[in-house]
C-alpha positions in Angstrom: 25.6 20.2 70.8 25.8 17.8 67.7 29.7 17.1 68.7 28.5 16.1 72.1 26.0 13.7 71.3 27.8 12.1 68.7 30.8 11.8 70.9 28.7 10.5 73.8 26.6 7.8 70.9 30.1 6.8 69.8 31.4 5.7 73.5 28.2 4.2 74.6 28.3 1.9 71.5 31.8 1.5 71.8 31.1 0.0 75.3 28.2 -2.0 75.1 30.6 -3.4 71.9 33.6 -3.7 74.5 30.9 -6.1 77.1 29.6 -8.3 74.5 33.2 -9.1 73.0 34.0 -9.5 76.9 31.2 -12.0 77.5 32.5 -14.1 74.5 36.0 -14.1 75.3 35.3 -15.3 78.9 32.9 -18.1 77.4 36.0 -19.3 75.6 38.6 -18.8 77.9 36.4 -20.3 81.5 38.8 -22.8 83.4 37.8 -26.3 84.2 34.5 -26.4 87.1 34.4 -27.1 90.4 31.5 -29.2 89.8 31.8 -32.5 88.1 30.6 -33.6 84.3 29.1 -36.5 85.5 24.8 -35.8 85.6 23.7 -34.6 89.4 21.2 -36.9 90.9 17.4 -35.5 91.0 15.5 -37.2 93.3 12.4 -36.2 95.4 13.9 -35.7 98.5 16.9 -34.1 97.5 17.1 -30.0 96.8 19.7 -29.2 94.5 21.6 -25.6 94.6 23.8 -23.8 92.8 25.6 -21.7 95.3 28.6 -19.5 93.6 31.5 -20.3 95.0 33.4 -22.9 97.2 32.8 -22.3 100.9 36.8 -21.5 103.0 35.2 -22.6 106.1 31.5 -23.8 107.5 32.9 -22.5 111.0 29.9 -19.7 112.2 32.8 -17.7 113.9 34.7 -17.4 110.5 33.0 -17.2 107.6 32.3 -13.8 105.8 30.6 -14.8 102.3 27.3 -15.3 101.0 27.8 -18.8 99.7 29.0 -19.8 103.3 26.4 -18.0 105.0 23.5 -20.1 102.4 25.2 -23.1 104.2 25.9 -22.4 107.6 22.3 -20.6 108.2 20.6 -24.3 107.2 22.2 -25.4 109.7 22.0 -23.5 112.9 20.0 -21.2 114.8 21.0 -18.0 116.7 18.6 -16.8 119.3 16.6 -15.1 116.3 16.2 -17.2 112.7 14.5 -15.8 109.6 11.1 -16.7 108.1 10.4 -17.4 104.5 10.6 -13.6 103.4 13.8 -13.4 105.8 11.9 -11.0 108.8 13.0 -11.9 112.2 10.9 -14.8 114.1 12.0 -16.7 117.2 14.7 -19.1 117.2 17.2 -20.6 119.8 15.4 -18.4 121.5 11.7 -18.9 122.4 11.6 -15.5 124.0 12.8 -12.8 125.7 12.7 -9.9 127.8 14.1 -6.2 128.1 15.6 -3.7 130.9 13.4 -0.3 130.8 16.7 1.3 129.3 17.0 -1.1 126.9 20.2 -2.0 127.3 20.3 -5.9 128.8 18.1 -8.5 127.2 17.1 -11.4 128.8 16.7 -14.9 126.5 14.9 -17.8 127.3 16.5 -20.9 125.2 13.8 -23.0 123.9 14.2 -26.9 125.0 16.3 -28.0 121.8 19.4 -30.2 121.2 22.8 -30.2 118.9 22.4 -32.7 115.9 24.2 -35.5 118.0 21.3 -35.4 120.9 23.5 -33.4 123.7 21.3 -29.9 124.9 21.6 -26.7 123.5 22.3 -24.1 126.6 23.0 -20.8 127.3 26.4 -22.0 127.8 27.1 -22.6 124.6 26.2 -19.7 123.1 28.2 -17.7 126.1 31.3 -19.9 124.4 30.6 -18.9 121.1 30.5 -15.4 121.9 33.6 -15.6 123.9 35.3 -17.9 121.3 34.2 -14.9 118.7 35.9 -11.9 120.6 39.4 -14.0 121.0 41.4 -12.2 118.9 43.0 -15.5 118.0 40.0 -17.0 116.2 40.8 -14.4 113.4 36.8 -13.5 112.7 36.6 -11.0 110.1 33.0 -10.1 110.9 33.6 -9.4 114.8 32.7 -5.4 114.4 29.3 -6.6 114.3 29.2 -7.3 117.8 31.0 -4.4 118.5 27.3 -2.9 120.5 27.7 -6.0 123.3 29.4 -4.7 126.3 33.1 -4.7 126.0 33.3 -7.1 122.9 35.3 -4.6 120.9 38.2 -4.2 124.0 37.8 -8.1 123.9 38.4 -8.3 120.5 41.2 -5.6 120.4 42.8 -8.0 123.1 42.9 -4.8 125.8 40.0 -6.9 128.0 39.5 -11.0 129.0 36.8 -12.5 126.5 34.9 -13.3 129.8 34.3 -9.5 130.4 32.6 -9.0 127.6 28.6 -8.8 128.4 27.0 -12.4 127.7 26.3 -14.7 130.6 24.0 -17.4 131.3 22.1 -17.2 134.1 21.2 -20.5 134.2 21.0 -23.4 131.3 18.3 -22.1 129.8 18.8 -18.4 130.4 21.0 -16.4 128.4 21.3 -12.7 129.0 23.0 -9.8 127.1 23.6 -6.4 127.8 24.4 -3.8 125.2 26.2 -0.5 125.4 23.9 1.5 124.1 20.4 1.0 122.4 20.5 -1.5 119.5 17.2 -0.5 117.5 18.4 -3.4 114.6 19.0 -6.0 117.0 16.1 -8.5 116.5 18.0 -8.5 112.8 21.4 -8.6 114.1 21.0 -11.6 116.5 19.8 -13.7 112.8 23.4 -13.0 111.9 25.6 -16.1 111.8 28.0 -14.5 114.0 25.3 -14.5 117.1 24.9 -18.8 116.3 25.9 -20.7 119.4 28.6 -23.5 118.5 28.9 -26.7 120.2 31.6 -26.4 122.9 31.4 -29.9 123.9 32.7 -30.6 120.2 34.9 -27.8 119.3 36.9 -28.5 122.7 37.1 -31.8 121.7 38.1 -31.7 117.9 39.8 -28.1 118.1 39.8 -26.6 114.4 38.7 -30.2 113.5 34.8 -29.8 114.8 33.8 -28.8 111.2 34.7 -31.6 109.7 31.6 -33.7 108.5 32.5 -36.5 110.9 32.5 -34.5 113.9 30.6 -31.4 113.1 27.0 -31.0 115.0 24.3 -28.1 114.4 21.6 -26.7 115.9 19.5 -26.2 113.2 17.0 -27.9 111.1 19.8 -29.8 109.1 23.4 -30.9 109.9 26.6 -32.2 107.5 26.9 -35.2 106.2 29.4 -35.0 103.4 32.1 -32.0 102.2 33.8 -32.7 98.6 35.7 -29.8 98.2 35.3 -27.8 94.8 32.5 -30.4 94.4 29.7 -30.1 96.7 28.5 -29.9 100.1 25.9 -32.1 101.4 23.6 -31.6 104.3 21.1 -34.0 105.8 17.9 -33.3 107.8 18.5 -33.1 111.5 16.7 -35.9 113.2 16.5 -33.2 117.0 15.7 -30.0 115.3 13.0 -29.1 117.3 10.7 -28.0 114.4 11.7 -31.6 112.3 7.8 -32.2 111.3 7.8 -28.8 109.4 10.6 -29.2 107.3 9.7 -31.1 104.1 13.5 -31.9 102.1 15.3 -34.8 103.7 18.3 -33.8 101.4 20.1 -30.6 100.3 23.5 -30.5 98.1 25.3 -27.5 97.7 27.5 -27.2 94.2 29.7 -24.3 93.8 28.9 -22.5 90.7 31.5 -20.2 89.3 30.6 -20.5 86.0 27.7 -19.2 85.3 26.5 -19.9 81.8 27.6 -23.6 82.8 25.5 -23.3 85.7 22.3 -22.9 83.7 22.7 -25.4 81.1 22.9 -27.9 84.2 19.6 -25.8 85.3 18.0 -26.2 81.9 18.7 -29.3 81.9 16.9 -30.2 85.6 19.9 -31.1 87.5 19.5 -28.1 89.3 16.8 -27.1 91.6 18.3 -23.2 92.2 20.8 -21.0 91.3 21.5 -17.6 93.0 23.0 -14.5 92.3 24.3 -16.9 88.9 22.6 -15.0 85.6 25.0 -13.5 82.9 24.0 -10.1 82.2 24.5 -11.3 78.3 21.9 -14.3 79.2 19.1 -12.2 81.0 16.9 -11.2 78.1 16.8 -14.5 76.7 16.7 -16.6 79.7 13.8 -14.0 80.7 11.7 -15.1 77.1 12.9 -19.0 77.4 12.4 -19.6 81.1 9.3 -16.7 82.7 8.3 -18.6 85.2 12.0 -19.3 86.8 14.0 -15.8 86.3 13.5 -14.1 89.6 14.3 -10.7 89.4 13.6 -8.4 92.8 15.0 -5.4 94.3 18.6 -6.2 96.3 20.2 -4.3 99.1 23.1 -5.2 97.1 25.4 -2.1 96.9 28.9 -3.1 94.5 31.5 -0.6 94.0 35.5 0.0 93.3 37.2 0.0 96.5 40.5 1.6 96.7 43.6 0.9 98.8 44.3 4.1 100.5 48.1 2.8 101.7 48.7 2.2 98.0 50.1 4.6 95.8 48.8 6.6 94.4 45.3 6.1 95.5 46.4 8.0 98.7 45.6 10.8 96.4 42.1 11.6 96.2 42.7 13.3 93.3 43.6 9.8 91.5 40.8 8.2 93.2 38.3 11.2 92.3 39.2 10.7 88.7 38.5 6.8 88.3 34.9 7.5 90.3 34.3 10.5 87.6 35.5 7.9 84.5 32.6 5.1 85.6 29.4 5.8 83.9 27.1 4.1 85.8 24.3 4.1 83.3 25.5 1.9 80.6 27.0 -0.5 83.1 23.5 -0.8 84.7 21.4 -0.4 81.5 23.8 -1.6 78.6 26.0 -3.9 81.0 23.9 -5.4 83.9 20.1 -5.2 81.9 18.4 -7.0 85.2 17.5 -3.8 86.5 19.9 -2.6 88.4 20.0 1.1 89.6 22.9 3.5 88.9 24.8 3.6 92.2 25.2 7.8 93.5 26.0 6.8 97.2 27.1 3.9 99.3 24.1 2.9 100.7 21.1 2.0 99.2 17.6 3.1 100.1 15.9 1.5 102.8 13.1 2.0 105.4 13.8 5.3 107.1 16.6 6.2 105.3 15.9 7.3 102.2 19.3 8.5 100.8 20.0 11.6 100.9 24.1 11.9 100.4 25.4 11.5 96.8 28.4 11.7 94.5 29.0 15.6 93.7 29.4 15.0 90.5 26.7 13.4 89.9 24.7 16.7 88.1 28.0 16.6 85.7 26.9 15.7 82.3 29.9 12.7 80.6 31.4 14.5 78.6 32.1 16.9 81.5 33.2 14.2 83.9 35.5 12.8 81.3 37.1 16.1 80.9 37.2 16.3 84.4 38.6 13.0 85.2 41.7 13.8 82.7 42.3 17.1 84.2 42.2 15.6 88.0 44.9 12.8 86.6 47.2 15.9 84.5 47.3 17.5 88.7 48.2 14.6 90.3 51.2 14.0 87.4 49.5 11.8 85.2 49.4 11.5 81.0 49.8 10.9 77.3 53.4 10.6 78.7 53.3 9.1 82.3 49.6 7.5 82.1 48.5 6.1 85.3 49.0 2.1 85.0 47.4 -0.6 87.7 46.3 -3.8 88.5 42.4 -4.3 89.2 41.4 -7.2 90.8 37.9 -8.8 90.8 35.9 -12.2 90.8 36.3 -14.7 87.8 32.4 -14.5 87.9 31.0 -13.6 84.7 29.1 -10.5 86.5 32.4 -9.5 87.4 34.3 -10.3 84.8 31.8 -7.9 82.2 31.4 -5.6 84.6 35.5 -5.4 84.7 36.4 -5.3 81.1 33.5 -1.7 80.8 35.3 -0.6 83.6 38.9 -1.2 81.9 37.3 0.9 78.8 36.0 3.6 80.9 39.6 4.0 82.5 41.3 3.7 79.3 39.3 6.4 77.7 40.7 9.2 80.6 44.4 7.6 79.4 44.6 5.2 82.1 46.2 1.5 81.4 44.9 -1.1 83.6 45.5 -5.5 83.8 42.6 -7.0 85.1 43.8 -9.3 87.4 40.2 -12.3 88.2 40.3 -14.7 90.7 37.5 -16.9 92.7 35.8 -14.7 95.5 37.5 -16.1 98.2 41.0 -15.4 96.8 39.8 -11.6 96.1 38.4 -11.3 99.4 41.7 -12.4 100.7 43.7 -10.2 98.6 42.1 -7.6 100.1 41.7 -8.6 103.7 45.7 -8.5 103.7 45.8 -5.3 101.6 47.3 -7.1 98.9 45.6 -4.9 95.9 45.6 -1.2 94.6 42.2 -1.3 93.0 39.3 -4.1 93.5 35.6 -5.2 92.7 33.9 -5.4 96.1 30.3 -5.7 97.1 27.8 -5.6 100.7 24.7 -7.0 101.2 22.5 -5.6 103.9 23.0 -8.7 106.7 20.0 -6.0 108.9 18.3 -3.7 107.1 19.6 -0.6 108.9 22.7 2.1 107.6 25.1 1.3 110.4 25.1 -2.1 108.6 27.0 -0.3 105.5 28.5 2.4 107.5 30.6 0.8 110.1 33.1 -1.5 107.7 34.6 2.0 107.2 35.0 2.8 110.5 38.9 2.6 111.5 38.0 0.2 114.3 36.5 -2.1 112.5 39.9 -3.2 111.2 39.8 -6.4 108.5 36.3 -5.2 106.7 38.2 -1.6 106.4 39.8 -3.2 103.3 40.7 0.4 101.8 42.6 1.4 105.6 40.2 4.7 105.4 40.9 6.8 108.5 38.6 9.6 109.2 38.2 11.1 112.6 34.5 13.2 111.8 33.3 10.0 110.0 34.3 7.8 113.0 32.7 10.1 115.3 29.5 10.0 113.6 29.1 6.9 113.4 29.8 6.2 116.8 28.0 8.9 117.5 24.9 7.7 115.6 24.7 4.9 118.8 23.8 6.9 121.6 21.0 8.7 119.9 17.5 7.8 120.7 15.9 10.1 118.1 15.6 8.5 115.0 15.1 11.3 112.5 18.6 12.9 114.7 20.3 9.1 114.0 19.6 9.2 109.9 20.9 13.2 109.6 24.3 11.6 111.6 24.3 8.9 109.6 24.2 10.7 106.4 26.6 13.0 107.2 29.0 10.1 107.9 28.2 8.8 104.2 28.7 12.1 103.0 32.3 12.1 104.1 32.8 8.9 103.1 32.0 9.7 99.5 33.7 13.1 99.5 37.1 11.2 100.8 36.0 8.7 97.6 37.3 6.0 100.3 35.3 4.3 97.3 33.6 4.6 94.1 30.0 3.2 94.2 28.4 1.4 90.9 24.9 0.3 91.2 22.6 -1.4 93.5 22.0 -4.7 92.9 18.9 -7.0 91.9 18.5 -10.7 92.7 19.7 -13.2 90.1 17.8 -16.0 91.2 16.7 -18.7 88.5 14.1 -21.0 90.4 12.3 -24.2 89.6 8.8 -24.7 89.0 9.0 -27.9 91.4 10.3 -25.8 94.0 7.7 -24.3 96.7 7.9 -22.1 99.1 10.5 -19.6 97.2 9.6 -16.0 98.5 11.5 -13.1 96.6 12.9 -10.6 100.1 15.5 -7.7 100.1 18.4 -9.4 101.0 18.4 -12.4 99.2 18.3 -15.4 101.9 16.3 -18.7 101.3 16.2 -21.3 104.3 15.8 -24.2 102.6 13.4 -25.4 105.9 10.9 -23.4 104.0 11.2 -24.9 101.0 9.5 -28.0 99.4 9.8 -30.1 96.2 7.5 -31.3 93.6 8.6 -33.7 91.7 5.3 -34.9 89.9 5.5 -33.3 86.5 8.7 -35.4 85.7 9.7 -38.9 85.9 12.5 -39.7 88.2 
């Protein structure tokens, strides 16, 4: 007993040593920013946001990441838009109607036009959808769609785009009809990927329509100005149809990559917000310096180590198993993270109705039996003093990231494992591992509806791209599909968490923690409501600019 707890003090020390020393060497070692020395402009109309990292395309049929997803979503409106705390309200849409099976919806488009004064109709968003499925337009996030009538054929290229089931009945009458019950879908059709597009444009300008000279929205603001690696500008829309409620005339979008740079520029009032941007190193300070501003809430944020499967030898879930069992959760979440995030047992995290009931095995194990464990799963699969298992890890060059890498390096080395941490910006990493190119990687999902099949179905083997691992179950694919056609809902969650539970004993990945919100805030900003997954319009927003002179 004494052995083990000194043994287990001495690693948790050595650790938490191992982060700090990390956080110091990235402060000296950050490259040079994407945003420029020279002081932002702070103004009363103008909204100011830090917003990670540079966008690869505004393009509502492309993107994939948060920090294009803050921009695109201030811009245009799918048939559903959020509120302030993110819940479904109407908003293309001004209402709709549903068969008794519920199966084929039925959309009224509200009277609204695109930011250059030509009418929004069901036509468009017919295009979009159509322009979505093409395999040619390359969009990652496609599987989303995948419940709309034939969209996954579509997109497999076995089936025209204009089978797929979206028509418009007339130019104001948009219907959709669904293979099988979509009890999320009020949630799904916020997603960017459900956004009409302007066809009149993009069939005019071809890959060209999101350029800020061409590029029209439907939303309450449009582009004006794109400086890339500098910032993103965006302009209130003179036709949104809700103009009167929307209070910032201007919002610039900065990408933010460094983080600790981030909130000096914060401090120092040149920005208005910055989100998912505080160093774990910085959050008990910034908490005692700044109160008011730190906003720390519960995230469906779920990060974790995902694992090439076609790599070797991570087709050995023996290699696999042994990395998951090396991770101790607790001092990256407690000793590492310190915002509050929760040790990470399974994939998804808790939400309503589904309260979690599949978990790591191992998770009874006490460390010093994991460890042992670990070493002993790595001696079977040919791996030691002699031969220890070596590998690249990719990740973010966030600062999150970064710390989070360097524990996980010492965890790894302590089971005799040797391992290069290889950073670069989020869209490179998410590239890497789009085309496979990576053995081991930092990857994280936030809940874009609050429902498990949001989680669940990247891993199905259909869903292609997202499956950045290639895992290839038949029993978890069936279960998940499966999971559709079932009208119970207490019968859906027990399908549903048997698909997790094989997707956790295959250790297709190694789950960390669940995530907080990061969010530093202004005092002159209104509006701000703290919600689950972490979106802000900035339509609901306003500024007050009285306490300061400008």
């Amino acid at each position: 007993m004494v052995d083990h707890e000194r043994n287990k003090l001495t690693r948790r020390t050595t650790l938490a040593a191992t982060a700090a020393a990390g956080a110091s060497i990235i402060a000296l070692s950050r490259k040079a920013q994407s945003t420029r020395n020279a002081p932002i402009m702070v103004t009363p109309d103008r909204l100011n946001r830090g917003n990670g990292a540079e966008p690869d395309t505004l393009d509502p049929n492309k993107i994939q990441g948060n920090w294009e997803n803050n921009i695109v979503c201030d811009m245009f409106l799918g048939l559903m838009t959020e509120d302030a705390a993110a819940m479904p309200i109407p908003g293309a849409a001004e209402s709709f109607s549903t068969s008794p099976d519920g199966l084929v919806y039925t959309f009224k488009i509200r009277d609204h036009r695109w930011s250059d004064g030509a009418p929004v109709t069901a036509h468009d968003f017919v295009y979009s959808f159509r322009r979505i499925a093409d395999p040619r337009t390359a969009a990652q996030y496609v599987p989303i769609l995948y419940p709309i009538v034939n969209m996954q054929a579509a997109a497999e290229g076995k089936m025209p785009t204009d089978r797929i089931g979206v028509r418009a009945l007339d130019d104001r009458t948009l219907e959709m009809r669904f293979a099988y019950q979509v009890p999320y879908l009020s949630q799904l059709l916020m997603h960017q990927t459900a956004m009409p597009i302007p066809a009149h444009v993009v069939e005019a300008y071809g890959d060209a329509w999101i350029d800020a000279e061409h590029m029209v929205s439907n939303g309450p603001y449009m582009l004006k100005e794109w400086v890339s690696n500098d910032h993103v500008q965006l302009v209130k829309n003179p036709y949104f149809y809700a103009r009167d409620t929307v209070a910032i005339e201007n919002v610039f979008y900065y990408p933010t990559q460094d983080e600790s740079a981030a909130i000096k520029r914060f401090r120092g009032g040149e920005f208005d917000l910055l989100t998912d941007t505080l160093p774990p190193q910085q959050v008990d300070w910034l908490r005692r310096e700044l109160p008011g501003e730190v906003r720390l809430a519960p995230f469906l944020l779920s990060q974790y180590v995902q694992f090439n499967l076609r790599a070797k030898p991570f087709d050995d879930v023996r290699v696999r198993e042994a990395l998951s069992l090396a991770i101790d959760r607790e001092i990256i979440c407690h000793k590492v993270m310190r915002g509050g995030e929760t040790p990470a047992y399974s994939f998804v995290p808790p939400l309503p109705d589904y309260p979690g009931g599949p978990s790591l095995r191992f998770r009874s194990m006490r460390p010093d039996e994991r460890t042992a464990r670990a070493r002993a799963l790595l001696a079977q699969a040919g791996f030691g003093p002699r031969n220890p298992l070596a590998f690249d890890y990719n990740t973010m060059n966030s600062t999150v990231a970064k710390i989070v890498a360097l524990a996980l390096q010492e965890m790894w080395r302590q089971v005799g494992c040797e391992v290069r941490l290889v950073p670069s910006d989020s869209a490179i990493q998410y590239d890497l591992m789009r085309k496979r190119d990576f053995a081991v990687g930092w990857s994280g999902w936030v809940a874009d509806y609050r429902d498990p099949k949001n989680y669940l179905f990247q891993f199905q083997s259909s869903t292609t791209d997202m499956n950045y691992g290639d895992y290839e179950n038949p029993r978890y694919d069936g279960l998940v599909s499966r999971s559709d056609y079932v009208r119970d809902p207490a019968e859906r969650t027990v399908m549903l968490e048997a698909a997790e539970q094989q997707l956790l004993d295959d250790v297709a990945i190694a789950p960390v923690f669940f995530g907080v919100t990061r969010n530093l805030v202004s005092t002159e900003v209104k509006g701000w409501v703290d919600n689950s997954i972490n979106y802000h319009r900035s339509r609901w927003l306003r500024l007050d600019r009285r306490s300061r002179i400008v």
